[in-house]
N, CA, C and O of each residue as an XYZ file, in Angstrom:
404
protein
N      -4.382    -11.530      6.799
C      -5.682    -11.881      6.300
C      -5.707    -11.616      4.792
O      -5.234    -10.607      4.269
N      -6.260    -12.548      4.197
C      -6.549    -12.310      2.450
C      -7.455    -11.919      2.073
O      -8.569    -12.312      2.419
N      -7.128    -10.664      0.918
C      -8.787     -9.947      0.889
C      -9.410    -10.526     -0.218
O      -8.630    -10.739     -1.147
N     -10.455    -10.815     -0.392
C     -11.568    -11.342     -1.085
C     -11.267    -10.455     -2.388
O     -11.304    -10.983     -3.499
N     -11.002     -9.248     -2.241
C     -11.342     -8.495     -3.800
C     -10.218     -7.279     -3.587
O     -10.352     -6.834     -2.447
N      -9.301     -6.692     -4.215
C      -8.498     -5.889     -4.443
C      -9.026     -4.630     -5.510
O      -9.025     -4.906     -6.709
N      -9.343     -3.657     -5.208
C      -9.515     -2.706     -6.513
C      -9.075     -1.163     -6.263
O      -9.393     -0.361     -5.385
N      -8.143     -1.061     -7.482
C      -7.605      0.166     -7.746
C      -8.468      1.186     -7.928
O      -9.271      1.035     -8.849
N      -8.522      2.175     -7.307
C      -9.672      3.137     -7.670
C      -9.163      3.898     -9.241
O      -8.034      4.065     -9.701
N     -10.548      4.257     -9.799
C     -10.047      4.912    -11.262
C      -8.921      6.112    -11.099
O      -7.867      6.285    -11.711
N      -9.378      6.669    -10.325
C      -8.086      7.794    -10.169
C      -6.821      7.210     -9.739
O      -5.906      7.976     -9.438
N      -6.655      5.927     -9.673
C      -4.913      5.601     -8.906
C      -4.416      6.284     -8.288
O      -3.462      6.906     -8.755
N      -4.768      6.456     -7.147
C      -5.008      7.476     -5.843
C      -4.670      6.194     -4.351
O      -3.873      6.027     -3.428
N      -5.367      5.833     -4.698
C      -6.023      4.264     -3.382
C      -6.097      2.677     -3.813
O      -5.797      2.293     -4.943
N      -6.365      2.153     -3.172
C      -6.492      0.986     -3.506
C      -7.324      0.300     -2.178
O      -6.943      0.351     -1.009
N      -8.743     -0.449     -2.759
C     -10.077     -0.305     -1.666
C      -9.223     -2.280     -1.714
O      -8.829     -2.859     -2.726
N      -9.204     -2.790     -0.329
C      -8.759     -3.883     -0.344
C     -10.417     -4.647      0.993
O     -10.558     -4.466      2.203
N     -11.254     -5.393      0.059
C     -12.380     -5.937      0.546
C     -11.897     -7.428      1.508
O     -11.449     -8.387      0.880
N     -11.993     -7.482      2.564
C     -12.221     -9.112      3.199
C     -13.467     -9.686      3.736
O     -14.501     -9.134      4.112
N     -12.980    -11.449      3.659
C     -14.330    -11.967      3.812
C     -15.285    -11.250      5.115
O     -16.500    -11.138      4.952
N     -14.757    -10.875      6.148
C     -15.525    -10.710      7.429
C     -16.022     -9.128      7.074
O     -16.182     -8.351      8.015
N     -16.382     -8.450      4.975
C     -16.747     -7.359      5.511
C     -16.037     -6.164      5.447
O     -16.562     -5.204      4.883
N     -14.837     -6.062      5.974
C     -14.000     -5.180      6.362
C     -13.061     -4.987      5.291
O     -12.364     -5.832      4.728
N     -13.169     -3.388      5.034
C     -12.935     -2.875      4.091
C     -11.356     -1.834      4.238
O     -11.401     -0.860      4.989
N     -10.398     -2.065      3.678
C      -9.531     -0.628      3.559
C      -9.206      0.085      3.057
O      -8.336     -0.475      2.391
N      -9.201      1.441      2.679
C      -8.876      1.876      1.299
C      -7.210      2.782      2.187
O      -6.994      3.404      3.227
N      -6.607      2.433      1.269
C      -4.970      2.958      1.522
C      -4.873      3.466      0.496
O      -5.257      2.889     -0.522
N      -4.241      4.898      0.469
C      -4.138      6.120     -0.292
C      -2.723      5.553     -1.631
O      -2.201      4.440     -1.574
N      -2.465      6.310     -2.400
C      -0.903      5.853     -3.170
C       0.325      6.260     -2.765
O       1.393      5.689     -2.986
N       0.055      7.725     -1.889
C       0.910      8.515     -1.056
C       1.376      7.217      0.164
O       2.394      6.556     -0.043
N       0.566      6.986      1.332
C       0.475      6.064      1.979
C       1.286      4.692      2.048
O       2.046      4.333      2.948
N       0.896      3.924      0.727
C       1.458      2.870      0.754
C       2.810      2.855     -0.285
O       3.571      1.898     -0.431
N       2.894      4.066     -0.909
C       4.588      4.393     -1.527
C       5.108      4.666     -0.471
O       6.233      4.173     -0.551
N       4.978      5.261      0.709
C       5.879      6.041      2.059
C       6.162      4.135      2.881
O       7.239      3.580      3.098
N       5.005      3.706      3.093
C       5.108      2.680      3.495
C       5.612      0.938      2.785
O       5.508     -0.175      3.300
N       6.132      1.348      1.498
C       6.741      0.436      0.932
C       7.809     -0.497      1.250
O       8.992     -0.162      1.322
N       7.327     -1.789      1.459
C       8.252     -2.626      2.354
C       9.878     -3.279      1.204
O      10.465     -4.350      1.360
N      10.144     -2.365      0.320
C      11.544     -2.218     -0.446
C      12.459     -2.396      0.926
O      12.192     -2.102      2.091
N      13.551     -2.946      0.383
C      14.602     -2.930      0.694
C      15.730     -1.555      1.201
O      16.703     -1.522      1.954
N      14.947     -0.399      0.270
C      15.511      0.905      0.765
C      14.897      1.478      1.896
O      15.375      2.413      2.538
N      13.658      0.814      2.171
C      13.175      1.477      2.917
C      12.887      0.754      4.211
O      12.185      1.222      5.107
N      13.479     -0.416      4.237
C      13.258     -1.058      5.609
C      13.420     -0.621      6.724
O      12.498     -0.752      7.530
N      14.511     -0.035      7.076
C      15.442      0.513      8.346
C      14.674      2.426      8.198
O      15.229      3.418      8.673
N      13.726      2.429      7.649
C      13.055      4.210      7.566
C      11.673      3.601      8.072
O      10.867      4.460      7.714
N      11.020      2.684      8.649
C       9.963      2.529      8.629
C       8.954      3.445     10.242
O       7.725      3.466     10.317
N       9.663      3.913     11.027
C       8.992      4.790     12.371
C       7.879      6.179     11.806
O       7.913      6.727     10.704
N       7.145      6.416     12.720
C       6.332      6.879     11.942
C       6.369      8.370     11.606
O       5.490      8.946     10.964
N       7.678      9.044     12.194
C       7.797     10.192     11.757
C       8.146      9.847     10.544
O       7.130      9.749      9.856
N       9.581      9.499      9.654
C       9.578      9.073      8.810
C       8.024      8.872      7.673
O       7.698      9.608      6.741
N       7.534      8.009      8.026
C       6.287      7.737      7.342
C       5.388      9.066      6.807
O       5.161      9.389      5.640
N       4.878      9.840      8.272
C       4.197     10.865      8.100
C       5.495     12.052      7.141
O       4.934     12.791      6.332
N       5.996     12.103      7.169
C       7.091     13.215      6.388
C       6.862     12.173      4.485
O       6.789     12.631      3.344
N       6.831     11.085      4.871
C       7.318     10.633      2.982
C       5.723     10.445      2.237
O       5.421     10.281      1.054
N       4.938     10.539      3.384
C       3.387     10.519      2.833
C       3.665     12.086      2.175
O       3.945     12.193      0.981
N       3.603     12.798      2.703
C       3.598     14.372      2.044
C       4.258     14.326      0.832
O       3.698     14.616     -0.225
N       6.137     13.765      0.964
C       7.060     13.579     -0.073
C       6.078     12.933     -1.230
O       6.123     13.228     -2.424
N       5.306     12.118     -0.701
C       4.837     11.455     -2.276
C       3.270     11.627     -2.396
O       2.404     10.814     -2.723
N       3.205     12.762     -2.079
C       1.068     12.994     -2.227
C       1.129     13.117     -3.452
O       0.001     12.770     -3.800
N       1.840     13.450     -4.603
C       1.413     13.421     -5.705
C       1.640     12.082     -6.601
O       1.492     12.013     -7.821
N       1.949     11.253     -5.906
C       2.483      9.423     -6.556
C       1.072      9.448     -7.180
O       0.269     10.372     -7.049
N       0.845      8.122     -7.991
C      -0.050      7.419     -8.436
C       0.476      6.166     -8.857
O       1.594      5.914     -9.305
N      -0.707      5.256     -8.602
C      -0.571      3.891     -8.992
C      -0.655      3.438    -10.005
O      -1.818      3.089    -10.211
N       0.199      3.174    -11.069
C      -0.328      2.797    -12.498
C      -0.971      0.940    -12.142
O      -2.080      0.526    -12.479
N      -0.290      0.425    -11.673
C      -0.861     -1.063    -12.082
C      -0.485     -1.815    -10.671
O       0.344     -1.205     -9.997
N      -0.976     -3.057    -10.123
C      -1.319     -3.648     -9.205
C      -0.906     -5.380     -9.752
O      -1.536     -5.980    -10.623
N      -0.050     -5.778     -9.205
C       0.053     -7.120    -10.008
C       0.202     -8.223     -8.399
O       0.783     -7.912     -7.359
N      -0.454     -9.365     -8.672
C      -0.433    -10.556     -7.821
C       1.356    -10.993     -7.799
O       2.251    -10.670     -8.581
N       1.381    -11.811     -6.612
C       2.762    -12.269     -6.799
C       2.409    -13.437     -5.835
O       2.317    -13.368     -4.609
N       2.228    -14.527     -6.636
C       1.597    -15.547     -6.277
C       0.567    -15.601     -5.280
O       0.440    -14.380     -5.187
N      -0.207    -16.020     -4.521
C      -1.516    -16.201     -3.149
C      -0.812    -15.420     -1.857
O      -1.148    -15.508     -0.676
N       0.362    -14.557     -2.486
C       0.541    -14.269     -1.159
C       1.237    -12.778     -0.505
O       1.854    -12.382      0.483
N       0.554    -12.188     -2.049
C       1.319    -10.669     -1.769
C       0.758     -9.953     -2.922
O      -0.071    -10.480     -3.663
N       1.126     -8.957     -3.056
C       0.882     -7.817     -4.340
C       2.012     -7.190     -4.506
O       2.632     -6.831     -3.506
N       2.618     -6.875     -6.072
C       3.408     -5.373     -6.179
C       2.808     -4.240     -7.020
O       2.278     -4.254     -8.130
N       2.981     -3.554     -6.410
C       2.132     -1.722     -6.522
C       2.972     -1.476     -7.518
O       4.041     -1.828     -7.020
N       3.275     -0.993     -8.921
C       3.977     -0.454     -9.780
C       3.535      0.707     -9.256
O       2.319      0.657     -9.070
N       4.151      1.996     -8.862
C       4.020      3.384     -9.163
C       4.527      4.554    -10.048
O       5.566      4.472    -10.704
N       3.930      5.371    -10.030
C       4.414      6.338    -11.636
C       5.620      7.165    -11.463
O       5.843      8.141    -12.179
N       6.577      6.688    -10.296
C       7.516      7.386     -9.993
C       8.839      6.193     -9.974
O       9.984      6.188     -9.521
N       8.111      5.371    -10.612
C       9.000      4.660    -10.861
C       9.511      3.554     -9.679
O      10.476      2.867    -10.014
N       9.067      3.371     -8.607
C       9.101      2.669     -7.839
C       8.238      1.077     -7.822
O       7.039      0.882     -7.622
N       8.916      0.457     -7.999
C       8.533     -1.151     -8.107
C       8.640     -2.126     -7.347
O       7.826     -3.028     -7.548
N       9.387     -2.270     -6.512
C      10.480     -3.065     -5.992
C       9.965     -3.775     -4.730
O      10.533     -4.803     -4.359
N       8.736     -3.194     -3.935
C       8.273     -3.473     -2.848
C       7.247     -4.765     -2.929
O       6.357     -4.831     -3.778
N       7.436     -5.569     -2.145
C       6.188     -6.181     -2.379
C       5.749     -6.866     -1.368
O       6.325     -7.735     -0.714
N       4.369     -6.297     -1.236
C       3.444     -6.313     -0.190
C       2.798     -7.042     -0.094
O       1.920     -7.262     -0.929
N       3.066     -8.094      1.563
C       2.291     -9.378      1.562
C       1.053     -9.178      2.395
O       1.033     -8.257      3.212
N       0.248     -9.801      2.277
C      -1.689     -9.841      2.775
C      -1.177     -9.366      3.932
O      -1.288     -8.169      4.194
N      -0.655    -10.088      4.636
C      -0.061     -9.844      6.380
C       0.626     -8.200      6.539
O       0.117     -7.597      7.483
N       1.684     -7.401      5.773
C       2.018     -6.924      5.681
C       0.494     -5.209      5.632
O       0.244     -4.220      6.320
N      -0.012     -5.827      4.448
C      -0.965     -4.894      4.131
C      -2.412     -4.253      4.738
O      -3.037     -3.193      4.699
N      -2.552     -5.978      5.486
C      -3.378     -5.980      6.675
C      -2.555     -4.864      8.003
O      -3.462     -4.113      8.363
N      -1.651     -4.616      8.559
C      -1.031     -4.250      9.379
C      -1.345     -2.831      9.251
O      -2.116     -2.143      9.921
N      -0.352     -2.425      7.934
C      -0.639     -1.130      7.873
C      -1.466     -0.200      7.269
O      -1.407      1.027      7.341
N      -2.457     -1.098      6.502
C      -4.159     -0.626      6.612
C      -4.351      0.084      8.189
O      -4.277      1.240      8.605
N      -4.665     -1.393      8.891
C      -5.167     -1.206     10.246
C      -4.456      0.259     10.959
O      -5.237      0.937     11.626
N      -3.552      0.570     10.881
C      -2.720      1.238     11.249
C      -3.218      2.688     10.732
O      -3.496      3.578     11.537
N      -3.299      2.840      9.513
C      -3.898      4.090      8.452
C      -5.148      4.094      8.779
O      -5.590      5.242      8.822
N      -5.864      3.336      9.015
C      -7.548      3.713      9.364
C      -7.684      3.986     11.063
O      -8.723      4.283     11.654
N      -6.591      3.831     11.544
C      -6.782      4.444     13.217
C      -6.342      5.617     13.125
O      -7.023      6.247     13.934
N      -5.623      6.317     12.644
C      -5.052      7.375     12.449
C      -5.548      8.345     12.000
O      -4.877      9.365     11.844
């Protein structure tokens, strides 16, 4: 699903991702650095893993948020991690996933 409005919170902490039906997610920077769909991290994606690299990176922050054409985003983070890039489908998933939890 494509969200209507994307916004980085001032602290680069989260990122509040708005869709048309309403529905709102905010995914932490810890969160979606652990969950970065990179290439290094494909084959680490189970959720122990996850819950262990959320901690590893509670102190990340998001410097900048860039489009990659209608059909994804890449998260620059301040740790130097770039490389991931996260499609609507992708982000929708593991939102949903982080707000049941």
């Amino acid at each position: 699903m494509i969200p209507k409005s994307v916004t980085l919170n001032k602290n680069k902490k989260s990122i509040q991702f708005e869709y048309p039906n309403h529905t709102y997610l905010l995914l932490t920077s810890s969160y979606l650095r652990a969950c970065s769909p990179s290439a290094e991290n494909k084959n680490k994606q189970n959720e122990l893993e996850v819950s262990k690299k959320i901690k590893a990176f509670n102190s990340v922050l998001i410097n900048k948020v860039e489009a990659v054409g209608n059909y994804a985003i890449r998260i620059i983070f301040d740790d130097g991690h770039n490389t991931g890039i996260f499609s609507w489908e992708y982000i929708y998933t593991i939102g949903s996933r982080f707000q049941d939890s």
